[in-house]
Structure formats: structure tokens, C-alpha cells
C-alpha angles and dihedrals in degrees: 000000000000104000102085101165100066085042081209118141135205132283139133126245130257095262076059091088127283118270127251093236125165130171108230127194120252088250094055088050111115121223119234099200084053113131117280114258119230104250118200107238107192119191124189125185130205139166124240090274093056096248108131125253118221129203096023112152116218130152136218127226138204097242092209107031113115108225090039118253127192145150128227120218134179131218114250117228091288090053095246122132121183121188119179104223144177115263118273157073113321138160130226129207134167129187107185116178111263096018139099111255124261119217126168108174084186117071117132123190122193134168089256095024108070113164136205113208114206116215116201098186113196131195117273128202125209108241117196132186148143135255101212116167127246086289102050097257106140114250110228119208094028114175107224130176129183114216114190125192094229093098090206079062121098118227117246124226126178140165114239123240129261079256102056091251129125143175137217118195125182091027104151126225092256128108107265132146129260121207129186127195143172124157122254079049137085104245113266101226114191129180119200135179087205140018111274117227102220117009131180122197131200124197129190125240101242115245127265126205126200120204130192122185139207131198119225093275091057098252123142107260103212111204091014116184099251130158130179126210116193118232097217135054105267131177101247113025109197098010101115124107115262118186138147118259109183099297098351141097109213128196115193119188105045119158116230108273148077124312143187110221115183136180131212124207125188113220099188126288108013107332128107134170123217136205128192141190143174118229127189103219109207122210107264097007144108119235108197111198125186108197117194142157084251104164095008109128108192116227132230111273116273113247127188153120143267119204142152130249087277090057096245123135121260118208133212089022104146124229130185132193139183143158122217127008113269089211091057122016125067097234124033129159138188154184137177122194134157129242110260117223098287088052094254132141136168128206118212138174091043127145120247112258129047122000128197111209126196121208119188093220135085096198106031121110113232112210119197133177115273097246084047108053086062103089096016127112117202123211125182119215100185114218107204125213140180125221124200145113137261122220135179134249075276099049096245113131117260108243085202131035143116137240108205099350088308109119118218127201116204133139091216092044083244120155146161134210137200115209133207096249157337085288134092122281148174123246120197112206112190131175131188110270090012143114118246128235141194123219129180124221134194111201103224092171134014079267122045114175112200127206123261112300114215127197119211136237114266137225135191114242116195119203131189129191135223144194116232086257093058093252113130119267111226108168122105119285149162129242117193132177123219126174124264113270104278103014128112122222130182093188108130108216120137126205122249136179113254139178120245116213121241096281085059077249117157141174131226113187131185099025124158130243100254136104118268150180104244099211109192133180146171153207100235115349097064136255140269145194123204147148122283117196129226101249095022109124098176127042135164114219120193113208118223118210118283118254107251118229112210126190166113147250124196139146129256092287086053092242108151119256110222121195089035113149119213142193127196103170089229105075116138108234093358094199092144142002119267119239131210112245126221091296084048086241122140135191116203122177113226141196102251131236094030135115110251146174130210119208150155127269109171127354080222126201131112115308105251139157125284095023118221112262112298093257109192132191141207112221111248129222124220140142123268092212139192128345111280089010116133113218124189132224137177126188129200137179121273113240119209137141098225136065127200108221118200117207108209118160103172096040118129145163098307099052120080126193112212133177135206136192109253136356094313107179116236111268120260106195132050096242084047095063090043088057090050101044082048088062103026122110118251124216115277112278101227136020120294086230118094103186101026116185087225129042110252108241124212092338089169088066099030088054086068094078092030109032110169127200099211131200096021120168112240108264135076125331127169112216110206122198113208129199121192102175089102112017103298142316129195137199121183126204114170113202137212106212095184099156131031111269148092108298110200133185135157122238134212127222122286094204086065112027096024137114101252121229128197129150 
């Protein structure tokens, strides 16, 4: 999963669809680590017109064993071959001379699962052919891959020659693509209905540009600050080569198309100018493009005040200013600058006409000049703070403290904060020797003065652990403090995994005087739960036996999925997933008498062409049960002929898509939207597309602007955008799927637009 900082993970919510859940006996419990069963694998082979082959050669591979490990068989005269093998996920290929080529990345043997693949091998034909350039000079270490349409086909890549030449053999008699690629060229894309019998192919030299740039007085800029966007959509932005060639600034490698090329030129503090312009790069040629300030009169530096409704100055408010949009307009300036002890500012570096400035403040009066104020807009972008101090157990103020990790420094414990935003937040006050404490605030006004904070005294509470049989507990665990049912706590204190010593002994320092709920577990002794007073400072605390979570996962046919990762939020020491094995059973340890989910993270296994079928899940809720009690839970894949699509340009590492069955509201509390994000859907963990023409690169990191919710039954969902940067902001779309299809829509940003969260 890829959002850290709420530490939440995925689920779906109850109106999902109710769990098949079952509690089992100890006794009924199934092993995971049990022995691998022998599974039948038949193969037959036949030709397109359905008669067997005999005496065709394939092999079988483990599809998750790491080096690989595999067998080869080969069809009797009646083109049958039969291999005995462990359970598990495998994947079967044949070349036979003469013949197209057989893969099936798929096939899922089980003890009860055998399987029988069907080849239907059909001719090939060789097909040669030369890469020569625009002017007809061969092109030597040409990539080039055959994509047929027969989705049992490999696909077939080979290197050109010195010469320009290649060869394909085993290429069938079916339509496919062929794409040829070599860097420094725009890629050559041809479709056939049939293998051609002599082909050559000729592919274009990219584009380069070469920019030179020039500063406001005319002289030659070495090493300027320059970027280029492409206008249309192209297959590698930001791939070409850019390097610096004496006073230019060169970029090899261009695709043929418009782009925006724009140069930025400091001016001193904080000002900078910026000139933009669009180029169209041809195939094979060089652009030059000469950018300048050519026209732009600077203006006289903009002077004025800042003061409050009283008419007194107000000092280190920030102002901005700029003319033009760099994004659009072909010259833009800008400057920032704060206010000095008497309120005043000046703007310099700007362009003559009309300025946009920019105050930090939603109260305070801006003064300008009178010859000034004449083509200037104002707009206010309030910065909210909050204003406050911070005592002692004893009332006395703190001289040192922080405030979200910001230390403040003040003889009367005085501070003040600015926030992200006009939205709640959480602040965190800690103090040395002290006990931490949370406090939520709801920004009224720019400025919001709270009343006095005061950290509590501390304790030290030792803890030591013990086995249901009163011997010490000494494996790795985890203690963690909640507060009791119905009370509230604003003590600041996370959870973290921590080693007991030998005696299961353990220290918690800087805990408040309060009463608590000591939550403890283990890796391997158990877990408990128990009462912690509010001036106890040692406690024993016995461990009772962990609940045990059984199950499958298989697909539709009810093979089983090996190689599956799963998350249920209630594992008990969740130092790592836990992962089906052959028989696509798993086994998880859980803290007992909570509410859980059990998903899917990753569908695991080596990346490979073609990939095995997109299988998606829903989470699924249960019940952990009691201490020692064994639950069962079986997942298998949703079925749907319709996918939700989110487009999301801007997203990173701190937004999160989620999607949930029916018109679910917006939550309205914290714990709500906890609730929601534990039994929401997450996006689909890999591509849609099986046998791509080009490798997907880095798709964990590419969904994010694209995340998809595959296989969905036609009916209601509610999408839900999440944003984590400050506390947590939440946008809602609910969506009508009413025919199969692709279902697309752009969203906008949470963090902005968003219903803010904080505890």
C-alpha cells in the first residue's frame, strides 16, 4: 500500500456482501506447511484442424520458485503428455519446428484441481526483412517484437543484424503487430492481417531542439533553467537526451509534435522573469529556438503598507506578486517579499501592466501608492494561526516545548502556529518529561487564540509479559494504550513494535496519569488486553492464545491462487503479509474478539508476458473470535462487466482512490471514515492488459494517476479521494454503472476541495 502516514488498510464495507465465515475445531484446522500433493497435468496437443500431434516437446515451469525450476514432457502418438506435479501455479510453453509457438501463463494445479492445457499448434512461416533510416542506410541493433493477436501465441523479439537484416521464425499465419525500436528513433508501428514475406521497415531519426537563451540585457545565459512539456500526448515524456552544448541547451530524442519550451531567469531575491514559446519538432530534423525578453519594459517597483483596522503596522505578513501566466502566456514575471517592522514591502522586477498581488492575510489593509493601485488586483489568501500557551502539571508556563514537532522558545510558554489551511487540525504539544497531548482546533478567524495547554505529569509504567503457563514471554511484540470505552484521551502516544528481554520484561516511559486499556501481543506467546490504572507503574500481564484465521483463495473455477498476499488488519505482530501457498491456503494469527477484514494486496508472483488474467477481490468482513478459536474464510474473485477509471494527474504518494458498493454518505466522524477506508476497495493492483506491445514501467507508481476498479457488477458505487499530506481530506463521487463498459471521470484535489478529518 502506498499511504504510510494514516497507517489504515483496505477493506470494504458491510453493504459489500456478508462473509462466509465458519468457525472450525482445532482438529479440522489445515495445515499450510502440510506436504504438497502430486497433481495430474495433462497436455494435448492438436493442430488447427483439431487432428493430435505427437511427439511435441513443451515444459512446464513453477511459476513462483526463485531460481526458476521446471520439467519438459513430450506428447505420446496420440499427442497426449501426462506429468505428475506438486500443487501449485505453473506456466506452460512449446516451440515445435515448424510451428507457431504455445504459451498459458495460467495453469493452477491443486489436489483436488488437476488440469488438462490444450495446445492448438498452428504453421509458421519465417518472415525476414531490413531497418534501413530515412535515407535508405541500414540501421544496425534494431529492437523488434511480434505481437500476434492468438492470445495462446508468444510474443517474438529479436536484435537486428550489422547489416540491417532479421529474421522471425515461428511466426504463425494469424494478424499480429510488429514494432521496432531503437533509441535515438521514433518508434516504426505496423499492423498486419497476415504475416508479410519480406518487410522493410524504415524508421525516422527523433527530433532534436536546440535552445539558446538570452537575460533582459541580451546577453547569452550559459546553463539557463529551461524545461519543455510536450502538447500531445507522446510515448516517453521526458526521455530525450538533454545536455549543454556551449550556450545551448540541446534535447535529442523528441518525438515529432508541438512543444512548450519556457525559460526562467532570476532577477535577484526572490524575483524571476519567465518567457515561453511553442515549437513544432519534425522527425529527423534539428528546431533551433532563441527565447528573450524581447518587448518586456520593466515597471517601477511596487511600494506600499500593510496595516490593521486600527491603522498600525503589521509586520512578516507575505505578499506575492506577478504579471502574466507562465503556463500561458509568453512573458510573466514575479516577486515575494514580508512586510519589515513598520508593515511595509516593495515589489520589484515586475513587468509593466497589470499585476496580481497576492497578501497572506484575510483582515489586513494593503496600502499602495496612488499611481500604483491603478492596475493592481488584490487577492487575499488567508494564512490561519493559532495563538495560545503552553503550563506544567503545576501551571507554571513551559519555557520549551513543540507544537508539531516545531520547538518554541519563550519565558511566558507563549506560541504561535500557522496551519495549512482554513480546516481542522490536530495539533501535538509535547515537553520534555512530560506527557504529550492532542488537541483539535477549528480555525473560526485568520487568527484563533486558544486557551492555556497543559501537559501532564508522567509515570513509568513496567510491564512484564507472560505465557499462559506463567513462564516469561520473551519474542518480539508489540504494547499499545487506548483509551478506556467511552473516554475520551488526548494523550499522544503511538504504538511501535519493541523487543522484550528474556524475562518477557518491557518499559513504558512518559505515560500519562489516566486510566487505559494495555493492549499487548506477540509473535508467538499470544496476546492480551487488560485495565491499566491510572497510578499503576508495574503490571503483569498473561498472554491467552491468539485466534487462528483458515482459508482459500481461488479463482471462479475454484482453482487455487498460489502466491496471493493478504492483509486483515488483525494480525498479531504484522511484520510481514502473509502469502497462499500451492493449495492457495493461508493460515494468519489474529488478535481475538475484534472486527477484521481480510483482502488482497498483491496477487504476487514474477512479472512475465503474457501475465496471468487481472483477478480482483472484495475485502471481506468476520469476526476474529475468542482466544485459542479457530474462524474460516475463503476469498474469491468479483465478476462484473464494467470498471470505474479515475483520472487523477497530480496524485502522489500521499492521495489514495477508494471505492465502495452502493450510495454510501460522506462520513461524518473520524472513526467513520476509518470504518469506511477498513472495507473499501482498493484500485486494482496490476494493468487490465494481458499481452501489452510495450512493457509497463513502474505501474505501482503510474496507477496513482490512473487507479481502475475492475470487474464491477452493473449497479451504485461511491468513489471516495483521499488526501493525507495535512490530517485528512476527503472528496465523495458516487457513480451509476448501468451498462458494461469503462466508466471514466477527473477528479479534483481532496486537500483543496475536500472535507477535512482530524481526531
Amino acid at each position: 500500500m502506498r499511504w504510510s502516514q494514516v497507517g489504515l488498510v483496505v477493506g470494504m464495507l458491510a453493504c459489500a456482501g456478508t462473509s462466509n465465515q465458519k468457525p472450525v475445531s482445532v482438529s479440522e484446522a489445515v495445515r499450510t506447511e502440510a506436504a504438497p500433493a502430486s497433481v495430474l497435468l495433462t497436455v494435448l496437443a492438436k493442430d488447427a484442424e483439431g487432428r493430435p500431434l505427437p511427439h511435441i516437446e513443451f515444459r512446464i515451469r513453477n511459476a513462483m520458485a526463485v531460481p526458476p525450476e521446471g520439467a519438459w514432457g513430450t506428447t505420446s502418438g496420440e499427442g497426449q503428455g501426462r506429468l505428475w506435479l506438486p500443487s501449485g501455479w505453473y506456466v506452460l510453453t512449446a516451440q515445435a519446428s515448424g510451428y507457431q509457438g504455445f504459451v498459458d501463463p495460467d495453469v493452477r494445479l491443486g489436489r483436488e484441481h488437476p488440469a488438462t492445457v490444450t495446445m492448438t499448434l498452428r504453421p509458421s512461416v519465417p518472415v525476414a526483412g531490413r531497418v534501413v533510416d530515412g535515407v535508405g542506410k541500414p540501421l544496425r541493433a534494431v529492437s523488434l517484437s511480434w505481437i500476434p493477436t492468438d492470445t495462446t501465441a508468444p510474443r517474438l523479439d529479436v536484435v537486428g543484424n550489422p547489416d540491417g537484416s532479421y529474421l522471425f521464425e515461428g511466426m504463425g499465419s494469424g494478424p499480429g503487430v510488429l514494432l521496432a525500436r531503437l533509441k535515438g528513433y521514433s518508434d516504426e508501428r505496423r499492423v498486419f492481417d497476415a504475416p508479410p514475406a519480406d518487410l522493410t521497415l524504415v524508421m525516422r531519426e527523433q527530433g532534436t531542439l536546440r535552445v539558446t537563451a538570452f537575460a533582459p540585457d541580451g546577453r547569452p545565459v550559459r546553463s539557463p533553467n529551461v524545461t519543455v512539456k510536450a502538447l500531445e500526448p507522446v510515448a516517453k515524456e521526458g526521455a530525450w537526451i538533454d545536455e549543454q552544448v556551449k550556450d545551448a541547451q540541446v534535447y535529442r530524442g523528441l518525438e515529432a509534435g508541438r512543444y512548450r519550451v519556457t525559460f526562467t531567469h532570476p532577477l535577484g531575491g526572490n524575483a524571476e522573469w519567465n518567457t515561453s514559446s511553442e515549437v513544432e519538432v519534425v522527425a529527423g530534423q534539428t528546431r533551433e529556438l532563441a527565447l528573450r525578453f524581447e518587448g518586456v519594459v520593466e515597471r517601477a517597483p511596487l511600494r506600499g503598507r500593510v496595516v490593521d483596522a486600527n491603522g498600525q503596522p503589521v509586520a512578516d505578513v507575505w505578499l506575492s506578486a506577478s504579471s502574466g501566466d507562465p503556463k500561458k502566456d509568453a512573458f510573466a514575471s514575479e516577486d515575494s517579499t514580508r512586510t519589515d517592522t513598520e508593515g511595509r514591502f516593495t515589489l520589484e522586477h515586475l513587468s509593466r501592466g497589470p499585476v496580481r498581488v497576492e497578501v497572506s492575510s484575510g483582515v489586513a489593509k494593503v496600502e499602495f501608492g496612488p499611481e500604483d493601485a491603478k492596475d493592481v488586483l488584490l487577492e487575499r489568501h488567508p494564512s490561519p494561526f493559532v495563538e495560545g500557551r503552553v503550563t506544567g502539571p503545576d501551571g507554571k508556563a513551559l519555557t520549551r516545548f513543540k507544537v508539531n514537532s516545531e520547538t518554541y522558545e519563550d519565558p511566558e510558554g507563549r506560541y504561535r502556529y500557522t496551519l495549512e489551511g482554513p480546516w481542522p487540525a490536530s495539533l501535538v504539544f509535547e515537553a520534555e518529561g512530560l506527557a504529550s497531548t492532542r488537541t483539535r482546533v477549528e480555525p473560526r478567524e485568520e487568527r484563533t487564540a486558544l486557551p492555556d495547554v497543559s501537559l501532564k505529569a508522567v509515570r513509568t509504567v513496567r510491564i512484564r509479559l507472560l505465557r499462559e503457563n506463567g513462564q516469561p514471554a520473551g519474542s518480539t511484540g508489540r504494547v499499545n494504550l487506548r483509551p478506556l470505552p467511552g473516554r475520551e484521551s488526548t494523550f499522544a502516544w503511538f504504538q511501535t513494535f519493541r523487543i522484550v528481554d528474556a524475562e518477557g520484561r518491557d518499559v513504558l516511559e512518559n505515560v500519562p496519569r489516566e486510566p487505559f486499556i494495555l493492549e499487548a501481543e506477540t509473535e508467538e506467546e499470544g496476546t492480551a488486553s487488560q485495565p491499566l490504572g491510572a497510578d499503576v507503574e508495574e503490571v503483569t500481564v498473561r498472554l491467552a492464545p491468539a485466534a487462528l484465521l483458515l482459508g482459500t483463495v481461488a479463482d471462479e473455477a475454484g482453482r487455487p491462487l498460489q502466491g496471493i498476499h493478504l492483509m486483515t488488519g488483525c494480525e498479531t505482530h504484522p511484520g510481514r503479509l502473509p502469502v497462499t501457498d500451492a493449495e492457495g491456503r493461508f493460515r494468519i494469527r489474529l488478535n481475538p474478539g475484534r472486527e477484521c477484514f481480510l483482502s488482497v494486496y498483491s496477487n504476487g508472483g514474477p512479472s512475465g508476458w503474457p501475465s496471468p488474467p487481472l483477478r480482483v477481490f472484495w475485502p471481506r468482513r468476520f469476526t476474529s473470535g475468542r482466544p485459542g478459536e479457530t474462524v474460516r474464510v475463503d476469498l474469491r474473485p468479483r465478476t462484473g462487466p464494467a470498471s470505474v477509471q479515475v483520472m487523477f494527474p497530480d496524485a502522489g504518494e500521499w492521495d489514495r482512490v477508494l471505492l465502495v458498493p452502493g450510495d454510501v454518505p460522506m462520513p461524518s466522524t473520524v472513526d467513520a471514515l476509518r470504518a469506511l477506508m477498513d472495507f473499501a476497495a482498493e484500485p486494482d493492483p496490476a494493468p487490465a492488459e494481458q499481452r501489452p506491445e510495450r512493457q509497463v514501467e513502474n505501474w505501482f507508481y503510474r496507477s496513482w494517476g490512473e487507479p481502475r476498479f475492475s470487474q464491477l457488477p452493473l449497479g451504485r458505487y461511491t468513489v471516495f479521494v483521499l488526501a493525507s499530506r495535512v490530517g485528512v481530506a476527503v472528496l465523495r463521487y458516487p457513480v451509476n454503472l448501468t451498462e458494461p463498459g469503462v466508466h471514466r471521470f477527473e477528479t479534483k484535489r481532496a486537500d483543496k476541495e475536500g472535507v477535512h478529518f482530524v481526531r
